[in-house]
DORO-754240 format. One record per residue: residue in one letter; residue number from 1; x, y, z of N, C-alpha, C, CB in turn. Coordinates in steps of 0.1 Angstrom, whole numbers. Glycine has a CB too. Layout:
   code   pos    n.c1    n.c2    n.c3   ca.c1   ca.c2   ca.c3    c.c1    c.c2    c.c3   cb.c1   cb.c2   cb.c3
      A   NUM       X       Y       Z       X       Y       Z       X       Y       Z       X       Y       Z
...
END
This chain:
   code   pos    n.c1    n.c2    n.c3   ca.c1   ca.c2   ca.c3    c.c1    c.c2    c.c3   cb.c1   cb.c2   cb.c3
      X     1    -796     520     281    -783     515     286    -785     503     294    -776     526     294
      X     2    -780     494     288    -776     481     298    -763     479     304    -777     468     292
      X     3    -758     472     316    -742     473     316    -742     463     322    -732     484     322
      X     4    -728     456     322    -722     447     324    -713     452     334    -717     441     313
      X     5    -713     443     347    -702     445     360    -696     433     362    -709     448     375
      X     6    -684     435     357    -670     425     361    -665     425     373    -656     430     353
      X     7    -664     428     382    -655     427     397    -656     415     394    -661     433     413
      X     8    -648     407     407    -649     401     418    -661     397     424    -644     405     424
      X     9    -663     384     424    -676     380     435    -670     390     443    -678     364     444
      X    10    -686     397     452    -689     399     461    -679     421     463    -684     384     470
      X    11    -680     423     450    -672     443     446    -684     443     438    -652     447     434
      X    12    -693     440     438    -702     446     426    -715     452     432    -706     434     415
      X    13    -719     451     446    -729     454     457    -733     468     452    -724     453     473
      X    14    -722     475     455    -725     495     449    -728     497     443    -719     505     446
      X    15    -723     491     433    -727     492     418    -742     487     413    -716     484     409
      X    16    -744     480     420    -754     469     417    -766     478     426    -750     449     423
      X    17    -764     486     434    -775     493     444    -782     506     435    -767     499     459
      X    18    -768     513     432    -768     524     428    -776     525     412    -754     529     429
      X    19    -769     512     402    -784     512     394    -793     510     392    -786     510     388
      X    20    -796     502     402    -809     496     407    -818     510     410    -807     484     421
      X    21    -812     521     418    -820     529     424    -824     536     408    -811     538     437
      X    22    -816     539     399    -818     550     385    -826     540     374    -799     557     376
      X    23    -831     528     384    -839     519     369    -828     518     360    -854     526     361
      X    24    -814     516     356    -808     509     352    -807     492     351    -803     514     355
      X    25    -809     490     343    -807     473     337    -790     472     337    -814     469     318
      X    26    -791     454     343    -777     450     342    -773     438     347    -768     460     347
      X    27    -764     431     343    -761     420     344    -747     417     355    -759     416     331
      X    28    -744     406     364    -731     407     371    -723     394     366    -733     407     389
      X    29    -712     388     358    -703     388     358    -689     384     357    -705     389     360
      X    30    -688     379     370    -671     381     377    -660     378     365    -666     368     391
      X    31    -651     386     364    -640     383     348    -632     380     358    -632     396     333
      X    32    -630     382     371    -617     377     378    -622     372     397    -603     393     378
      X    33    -615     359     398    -615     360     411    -607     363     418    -618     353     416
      X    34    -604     368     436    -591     365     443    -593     356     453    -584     378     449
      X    35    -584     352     461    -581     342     467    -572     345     481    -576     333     458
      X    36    -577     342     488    -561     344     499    -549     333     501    -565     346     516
      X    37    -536     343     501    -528     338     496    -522     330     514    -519     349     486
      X    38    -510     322     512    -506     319     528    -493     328     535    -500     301     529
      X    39    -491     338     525    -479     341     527    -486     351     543    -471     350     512
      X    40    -475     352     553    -474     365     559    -466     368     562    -480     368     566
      X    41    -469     383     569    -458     390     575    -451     390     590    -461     400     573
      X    42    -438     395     584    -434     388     601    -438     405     606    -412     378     606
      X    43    -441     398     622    -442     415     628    -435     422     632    -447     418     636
      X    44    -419     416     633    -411     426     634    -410     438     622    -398     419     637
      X    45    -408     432     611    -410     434     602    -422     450     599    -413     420     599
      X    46    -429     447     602    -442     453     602    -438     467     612    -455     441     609
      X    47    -435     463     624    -428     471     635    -422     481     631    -420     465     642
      X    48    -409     476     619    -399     483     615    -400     494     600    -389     472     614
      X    49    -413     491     600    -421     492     588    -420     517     593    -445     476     589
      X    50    -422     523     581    -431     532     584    -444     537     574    -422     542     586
      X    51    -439     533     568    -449     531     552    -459     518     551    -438     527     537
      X    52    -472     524     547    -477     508     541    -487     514     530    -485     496     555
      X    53    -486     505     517    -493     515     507    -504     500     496    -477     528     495
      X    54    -513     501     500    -523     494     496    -525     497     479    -534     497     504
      X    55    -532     485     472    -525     486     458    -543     483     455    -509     471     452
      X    56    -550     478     462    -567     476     462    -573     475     473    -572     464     456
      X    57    -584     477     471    -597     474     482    -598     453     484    -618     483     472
      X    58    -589     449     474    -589     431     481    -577     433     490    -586     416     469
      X    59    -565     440     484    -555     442     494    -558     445     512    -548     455     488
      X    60    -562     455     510    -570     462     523    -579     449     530    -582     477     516
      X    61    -585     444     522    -594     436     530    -590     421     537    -606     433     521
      X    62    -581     413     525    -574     404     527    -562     409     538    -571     399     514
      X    63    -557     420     540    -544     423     551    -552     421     564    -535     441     551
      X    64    -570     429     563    -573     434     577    -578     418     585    -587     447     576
      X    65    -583     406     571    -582     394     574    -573     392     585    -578     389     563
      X    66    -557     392     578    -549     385     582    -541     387     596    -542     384     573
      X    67    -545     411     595    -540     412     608    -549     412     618    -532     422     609
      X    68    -563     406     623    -569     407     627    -577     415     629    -567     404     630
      X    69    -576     424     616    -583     441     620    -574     445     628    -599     443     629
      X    70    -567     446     629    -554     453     641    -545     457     634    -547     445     652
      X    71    -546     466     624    -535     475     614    -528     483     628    -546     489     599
      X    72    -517     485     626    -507     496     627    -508     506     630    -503     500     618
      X    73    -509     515     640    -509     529     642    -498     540     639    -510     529     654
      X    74    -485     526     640    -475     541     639    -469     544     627    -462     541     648
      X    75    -478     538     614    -476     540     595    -484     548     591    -479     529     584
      X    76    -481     557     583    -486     566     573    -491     556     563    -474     577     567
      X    77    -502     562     561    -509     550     549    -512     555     533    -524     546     554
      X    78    -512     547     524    -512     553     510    -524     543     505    -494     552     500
      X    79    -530     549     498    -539     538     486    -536     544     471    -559     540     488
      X    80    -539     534     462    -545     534     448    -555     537     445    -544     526     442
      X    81    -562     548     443    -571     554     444    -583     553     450    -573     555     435
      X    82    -594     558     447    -603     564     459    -611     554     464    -613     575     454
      X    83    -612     542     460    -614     529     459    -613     523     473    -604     523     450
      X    84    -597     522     471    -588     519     478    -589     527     492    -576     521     469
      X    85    -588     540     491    -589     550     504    -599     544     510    -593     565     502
      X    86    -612     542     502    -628     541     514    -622     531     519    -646     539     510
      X    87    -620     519     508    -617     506     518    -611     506     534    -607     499     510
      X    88    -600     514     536    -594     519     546    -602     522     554    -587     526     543
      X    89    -607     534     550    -617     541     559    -628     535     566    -622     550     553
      X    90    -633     521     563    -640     514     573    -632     510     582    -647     505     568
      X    91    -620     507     580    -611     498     595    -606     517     602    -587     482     587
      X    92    -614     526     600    -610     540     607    -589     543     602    -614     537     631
      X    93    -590     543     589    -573     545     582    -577     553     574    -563     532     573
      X    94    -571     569     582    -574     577     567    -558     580     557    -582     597     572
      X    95    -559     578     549    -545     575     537    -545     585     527    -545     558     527
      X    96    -536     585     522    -533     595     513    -534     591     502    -521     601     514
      X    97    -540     592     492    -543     588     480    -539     593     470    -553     587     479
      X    98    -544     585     454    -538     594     439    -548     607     441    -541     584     420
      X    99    -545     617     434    -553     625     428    -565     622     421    -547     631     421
      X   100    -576     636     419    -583     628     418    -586     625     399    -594     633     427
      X   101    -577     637     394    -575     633     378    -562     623     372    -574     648     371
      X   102    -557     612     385    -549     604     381    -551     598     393    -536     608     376
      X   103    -562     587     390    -562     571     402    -555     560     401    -574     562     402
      X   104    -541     556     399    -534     551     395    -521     556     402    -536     552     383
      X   105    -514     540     401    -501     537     405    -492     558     405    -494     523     390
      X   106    -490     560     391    -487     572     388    -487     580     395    -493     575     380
      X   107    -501     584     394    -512     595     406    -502     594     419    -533     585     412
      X   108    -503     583     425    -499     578     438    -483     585     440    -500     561     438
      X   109    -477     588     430    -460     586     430    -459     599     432    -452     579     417
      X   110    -474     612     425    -466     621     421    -469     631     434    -469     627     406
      X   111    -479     622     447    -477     632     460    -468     638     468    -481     627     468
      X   112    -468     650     472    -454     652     482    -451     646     491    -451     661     488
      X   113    -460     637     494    -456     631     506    -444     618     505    -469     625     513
      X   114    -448     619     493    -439     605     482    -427     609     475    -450     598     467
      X   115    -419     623     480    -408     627     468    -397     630     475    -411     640     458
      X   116    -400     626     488    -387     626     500    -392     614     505    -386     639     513
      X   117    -382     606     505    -388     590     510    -372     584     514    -398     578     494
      X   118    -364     589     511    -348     581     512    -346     579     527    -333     591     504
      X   119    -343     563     527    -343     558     539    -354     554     549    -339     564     543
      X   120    -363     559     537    -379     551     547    -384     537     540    -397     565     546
      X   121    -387     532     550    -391     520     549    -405     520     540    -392     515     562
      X   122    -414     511     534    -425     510     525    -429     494     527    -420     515     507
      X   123    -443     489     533    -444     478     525    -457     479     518    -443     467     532
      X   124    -455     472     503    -464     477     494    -475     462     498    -456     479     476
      X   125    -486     462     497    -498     454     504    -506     450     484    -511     468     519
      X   126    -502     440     481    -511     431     469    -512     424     464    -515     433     462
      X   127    -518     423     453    -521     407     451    -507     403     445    -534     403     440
      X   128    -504     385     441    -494     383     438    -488     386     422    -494     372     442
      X   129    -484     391     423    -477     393     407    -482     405     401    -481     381     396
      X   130    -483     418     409    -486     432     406    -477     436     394    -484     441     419
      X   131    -482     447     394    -468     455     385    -462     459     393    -468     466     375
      X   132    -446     466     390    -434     467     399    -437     482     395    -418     458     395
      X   133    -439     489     393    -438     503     392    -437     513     403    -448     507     385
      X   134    -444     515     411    -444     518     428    -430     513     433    -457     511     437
      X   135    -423     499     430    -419     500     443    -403     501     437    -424     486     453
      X   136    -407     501     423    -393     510     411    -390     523     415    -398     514     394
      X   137    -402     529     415    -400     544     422    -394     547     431    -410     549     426
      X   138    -402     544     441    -395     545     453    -383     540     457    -402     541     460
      X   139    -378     532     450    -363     529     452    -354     535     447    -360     517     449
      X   140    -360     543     435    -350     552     428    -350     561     438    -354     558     414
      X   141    -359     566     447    -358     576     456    -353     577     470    -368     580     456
      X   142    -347     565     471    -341     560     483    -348     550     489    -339     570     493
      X   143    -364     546     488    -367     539     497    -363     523     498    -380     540     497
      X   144    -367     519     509    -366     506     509    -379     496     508    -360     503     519
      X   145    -377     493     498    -395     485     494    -396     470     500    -397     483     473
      X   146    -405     470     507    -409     451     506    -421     447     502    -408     443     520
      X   147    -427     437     495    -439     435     494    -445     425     505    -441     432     481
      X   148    -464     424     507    -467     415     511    -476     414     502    -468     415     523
      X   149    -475     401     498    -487     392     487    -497     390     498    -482     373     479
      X   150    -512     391     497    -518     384     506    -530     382     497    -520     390     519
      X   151    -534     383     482    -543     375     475    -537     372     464    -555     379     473
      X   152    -542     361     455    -542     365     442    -551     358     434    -530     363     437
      X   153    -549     360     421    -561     358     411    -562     348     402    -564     370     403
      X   154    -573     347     401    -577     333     392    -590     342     380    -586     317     406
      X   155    -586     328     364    -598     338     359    -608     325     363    -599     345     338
      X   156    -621     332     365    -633     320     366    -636     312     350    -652     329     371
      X   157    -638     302     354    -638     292     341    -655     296     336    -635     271     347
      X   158    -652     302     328    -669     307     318    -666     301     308    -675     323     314
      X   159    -681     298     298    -677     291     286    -673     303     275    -690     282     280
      X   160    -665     309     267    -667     324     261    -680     330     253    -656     326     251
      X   161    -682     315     244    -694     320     240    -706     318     240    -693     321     233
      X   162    -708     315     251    -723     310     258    -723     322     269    -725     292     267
      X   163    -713     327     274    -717     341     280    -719     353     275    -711     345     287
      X   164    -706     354     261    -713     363     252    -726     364     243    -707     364     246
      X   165    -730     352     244    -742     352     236    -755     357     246    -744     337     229
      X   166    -749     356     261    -760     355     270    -760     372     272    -758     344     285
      X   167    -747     379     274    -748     391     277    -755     399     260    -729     396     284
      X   168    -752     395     253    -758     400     236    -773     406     237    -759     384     224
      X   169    -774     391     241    -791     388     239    -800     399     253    -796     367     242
      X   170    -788     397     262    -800     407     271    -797     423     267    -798     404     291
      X   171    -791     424     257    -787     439     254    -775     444     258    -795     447     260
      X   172    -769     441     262    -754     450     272    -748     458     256    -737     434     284
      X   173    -749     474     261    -741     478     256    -732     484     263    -745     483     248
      X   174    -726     482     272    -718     493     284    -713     482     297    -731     509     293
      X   175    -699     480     298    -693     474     306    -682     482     312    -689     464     300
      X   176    -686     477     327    -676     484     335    -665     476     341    -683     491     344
      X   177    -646     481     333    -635     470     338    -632     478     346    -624     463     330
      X   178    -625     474     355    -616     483     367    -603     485     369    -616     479     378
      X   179    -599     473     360    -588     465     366    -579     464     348    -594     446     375
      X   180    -565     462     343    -560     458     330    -563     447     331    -547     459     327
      X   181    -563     437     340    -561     422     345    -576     421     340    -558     418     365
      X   182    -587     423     344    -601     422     340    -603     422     328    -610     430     344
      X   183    -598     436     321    -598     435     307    -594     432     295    -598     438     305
      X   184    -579     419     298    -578     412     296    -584     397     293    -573     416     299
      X   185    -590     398     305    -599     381     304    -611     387     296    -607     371     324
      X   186    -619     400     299    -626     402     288    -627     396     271    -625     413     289
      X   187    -614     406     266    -612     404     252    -610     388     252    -598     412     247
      X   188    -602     381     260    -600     369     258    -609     361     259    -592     366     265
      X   189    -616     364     262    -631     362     266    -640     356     255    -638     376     271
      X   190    -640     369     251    -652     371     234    -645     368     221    -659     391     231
      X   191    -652     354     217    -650     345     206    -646     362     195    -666     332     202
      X   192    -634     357     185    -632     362     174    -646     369     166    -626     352     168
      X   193    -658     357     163    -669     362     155    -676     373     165    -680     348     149
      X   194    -677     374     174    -685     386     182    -675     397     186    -692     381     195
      X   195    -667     396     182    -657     410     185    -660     418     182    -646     413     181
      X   196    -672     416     170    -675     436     165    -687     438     176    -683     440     143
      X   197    -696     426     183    -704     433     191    -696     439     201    -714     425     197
      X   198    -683     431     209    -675     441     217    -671     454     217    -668     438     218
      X   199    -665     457     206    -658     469     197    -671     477     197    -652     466     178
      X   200    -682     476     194    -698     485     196    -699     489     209    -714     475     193
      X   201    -697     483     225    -699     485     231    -692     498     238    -702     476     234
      X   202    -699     507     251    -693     517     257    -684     509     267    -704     527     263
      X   203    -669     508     267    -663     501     274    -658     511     287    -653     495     266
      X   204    -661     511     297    -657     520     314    -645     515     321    -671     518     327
      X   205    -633     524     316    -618     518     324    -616     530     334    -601     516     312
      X   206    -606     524     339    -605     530     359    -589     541     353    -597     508     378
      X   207    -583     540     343    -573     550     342    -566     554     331    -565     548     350
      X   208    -560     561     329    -551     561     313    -541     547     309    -537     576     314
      X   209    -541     541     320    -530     530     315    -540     518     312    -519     525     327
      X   210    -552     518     317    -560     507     313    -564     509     296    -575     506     325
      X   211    -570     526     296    -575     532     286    -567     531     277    -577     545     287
      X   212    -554     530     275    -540     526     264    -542     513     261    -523     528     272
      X   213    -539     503     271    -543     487     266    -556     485     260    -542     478     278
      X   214    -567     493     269    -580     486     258    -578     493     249    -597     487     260
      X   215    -575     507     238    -569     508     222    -562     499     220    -562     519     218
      X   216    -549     494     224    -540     492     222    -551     474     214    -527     496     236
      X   217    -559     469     222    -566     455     221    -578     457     213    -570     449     237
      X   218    -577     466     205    -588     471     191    -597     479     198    -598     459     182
      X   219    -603     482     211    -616     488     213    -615     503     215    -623     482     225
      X   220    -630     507     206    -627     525     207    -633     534     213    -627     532     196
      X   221    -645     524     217    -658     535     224    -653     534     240    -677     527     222
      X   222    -643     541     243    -639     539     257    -641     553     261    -622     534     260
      X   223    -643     551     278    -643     562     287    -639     558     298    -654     569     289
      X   224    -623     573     303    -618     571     314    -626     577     324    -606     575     314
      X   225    -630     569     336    -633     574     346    -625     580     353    -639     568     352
      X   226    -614     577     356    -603     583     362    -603     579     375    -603     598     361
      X   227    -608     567     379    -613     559     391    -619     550     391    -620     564     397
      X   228    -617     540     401    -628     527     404    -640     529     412    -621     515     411
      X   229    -640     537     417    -648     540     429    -662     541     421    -643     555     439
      X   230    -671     538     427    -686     539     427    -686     553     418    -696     539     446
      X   231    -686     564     427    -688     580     419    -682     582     407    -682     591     425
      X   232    -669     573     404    -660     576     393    -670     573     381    -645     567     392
      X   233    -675     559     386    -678     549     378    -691     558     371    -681     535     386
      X   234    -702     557     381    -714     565     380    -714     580     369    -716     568     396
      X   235    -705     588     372    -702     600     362    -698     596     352    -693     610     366
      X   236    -688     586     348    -684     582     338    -699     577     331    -671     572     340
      X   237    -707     568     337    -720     564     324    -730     581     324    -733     546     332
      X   238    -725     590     332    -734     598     329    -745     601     340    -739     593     317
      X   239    -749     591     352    -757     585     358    -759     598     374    -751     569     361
END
């Protein structure tokens, strides 16, 4: 097994430890960067807030940026999966998260803590131009949703097929996406004539909705981890 790690500069450390320790081979990457954005929040705002529900571990990191590490005490906190939770859990935020056989938006919606919400406030924490699904929900259920953008994404300018030829040659058969967004620049990625090396490979997605789009984008050798997190990841290769 060889694999390929997509994150983000500077998300791939765990990953990159943990196969290092099992003498796994592997290559790093980045199919996406983020960026911080200028938008913020006002603090009344924040004040009036009782919800705040993180959408990633850049979310989480880019907010604790902006609020100086000085999150909120008096919000109940939510993440997108387990990812998402630890992230928290270094600024000492323990949150309520998806399940652990649905890490995803979904997952997140179907907690009890989330099915009486009419009249509570929510602000959803991510990058710019998420999906709307969370904050669809929750409005069907009374809440009042606001977002705060505080990164967003760029793809890194790679050549397609001077990286696919580079990841080929060193072997990769197993790539781990996290993200739909990632695995999109992937496919978009790999020139037409090497698609069948792609389609060969063991492709590692973070949930059923990623797992739908990569069929849906020809590839078959998929496995849901049912998570982004390091452990998800790790069980999913077997490791």
């Amino acid at each position: 097994m060889k694999v390929l790690l997509t994150r983000p500069q500077g998300r791939n450390q765990a990953m990159e430890e943990q196969l290092s320790l099992r003498d796994v081979a592997y290559l790093v990457t980045p199919l996406l960067s983020v960026v911080e954005t200028t938008e913020q929040l006002d603090p009344t705002h924040l004040n009036n807030t009782n919800n705040l529900l993180f959408i990633s571990s850049n979310a989480v990191d880019f907010a604790a940026q902006k609020l100086q590490q000085q999150f909120p005490t008096h919000c109940r906190y939510f993440a997108v999966g387990q990812a998402t939770a630890d992230s928290l859990a270094q600024y000492n935020i323990n949150a309520f998260t998806s399940p652990e056989h649905s890490q995803d938006s979904e997952g997140l919606l179907s907690l009890a803590q989330l099915q009486d919400v009419d009249k509570q406030s929510f602000i959803i924490v991510r990058g710019l131009g998420g999906r709307e699904t969370l904050a669809e929900q929750l409005q069907l259920r009374g809440a009042n949703v606001n977002y705060w953008q505080v990164y967003q994404r760029a793809i890194p300018n790679l050549d397609g097929k001077a990286i696919t030829q580079q990841w080929k040659s060193f072997g990769i058969d197993t790539i781990v996406v996290t993200s739909g967004e990632i695995l999109s620049n992937l496919v978009e990625l790999v020139p037409k004539e090497l698609f069948a090396w792609l389609r060969a490979c063991h492709i590692i997605v973070p949930s059923n909705r990623v797992e739908l789009q990569a069929k849906a984008m020809g590839l078959s050798h998929i496995s849901n981890a049912n998570g982004a997190n390091t452990q998800a990841i790790l069980a999913s290769l077997a490791l």
